[in-house]
C-alpha positions, -999 to +999 in steps of 0.1 A: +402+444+340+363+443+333+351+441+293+331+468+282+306+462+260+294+484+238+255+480+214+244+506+186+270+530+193+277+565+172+300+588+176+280+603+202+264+576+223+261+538+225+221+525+234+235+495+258+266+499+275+274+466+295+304+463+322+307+434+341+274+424+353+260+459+350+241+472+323+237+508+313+208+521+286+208+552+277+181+575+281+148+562+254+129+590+247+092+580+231+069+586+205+032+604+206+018+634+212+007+624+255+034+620+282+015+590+280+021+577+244+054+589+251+059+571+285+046+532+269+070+538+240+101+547+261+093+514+284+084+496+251+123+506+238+136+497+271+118+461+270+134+458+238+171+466+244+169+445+279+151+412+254+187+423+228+209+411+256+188+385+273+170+402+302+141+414+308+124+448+333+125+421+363+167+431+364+163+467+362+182+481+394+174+516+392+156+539+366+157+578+362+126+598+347+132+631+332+094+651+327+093+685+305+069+692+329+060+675+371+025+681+363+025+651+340+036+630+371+005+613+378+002+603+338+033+588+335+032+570+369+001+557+356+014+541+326+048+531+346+023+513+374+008+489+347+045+486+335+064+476+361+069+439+371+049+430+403+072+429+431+103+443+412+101+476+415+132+492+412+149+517+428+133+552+409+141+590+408+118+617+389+126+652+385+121+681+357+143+689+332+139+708+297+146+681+273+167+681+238+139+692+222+099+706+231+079+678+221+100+656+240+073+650+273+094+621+291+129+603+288+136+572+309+170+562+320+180+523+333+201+508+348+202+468+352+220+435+363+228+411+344+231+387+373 
C-alpha cells in the first residue's frame, strides 16, 4: 500500500498532502486588496510549500483557479504568465465560484509530481 503523507494538517485540512509520487496542495488563497496582489501571493504560498518538500512550479501537473469574479481573468492570467516556468506550463482549469469569504478575489489549487 502507498504512504500518505500528510504537512500542516488541522482537524479540517492538511496544506501538502503527498501519495506516492503525487503531491496534492490545497487550495492557497492570497493576500491584497487586487486579484492581482492576491494572485502573486497565492503562487508565492505555492512556491513555498513545493521548496518545503523539495520541488519547485516546473513539477506542477495541473492547477485549478477559482475567481470571485471571470472578469478579473485577464489580471490574474497576467500575473500567472510572468509566473509560470517557460515551457512548463501545466495542465490549467479556471472557472467562477463564490469563495469562503468576499474579499477572497482568487484561490489556486495544484497538483504536482514528485518524480
Amino acid at each position: 500500500m502507498t504512504e500518505i503523507t500528510r504537512h500542516h494538517t488541522t482537524p479540517r485540512m492538511s496544506q501538502i498532502v503527498q501519495h506516492g509520487d503525487t503531491v496534492y496542495l490545497a487550495g492557497q488563497i492570497g493576500e491584497g486588496a487586487t486579484v492581482a496582489e492576491q494572485t502573486q501571493s497565492c503562487l508565492n504560498k505555492v512556491d513555498a510549500l513545493l521548496a518545503e518538500i523539495g520541488l519547485d512550479k516546473t513539477r506542477i501537473l495541473q492547477s485549478t483557479i477559482w475567481l470571485a469574479d471571470m472578469a478579473d481573468f485577464a489580471q490574474m492570467n497576467d500575473v500567472w504568465d510572468h509566473w509560470v516556468a517557460e515551457g512548463h506550463a501545466p495542465a490549467r482549469a479556471c472557472g467562477e465560484a463564490k469563495l469562503a469569504r468576499p474579499d477572497f478575489l482568487v484561490e489556486v489549487l495544484v497538483i504536482a509530481a514528485r518524480r
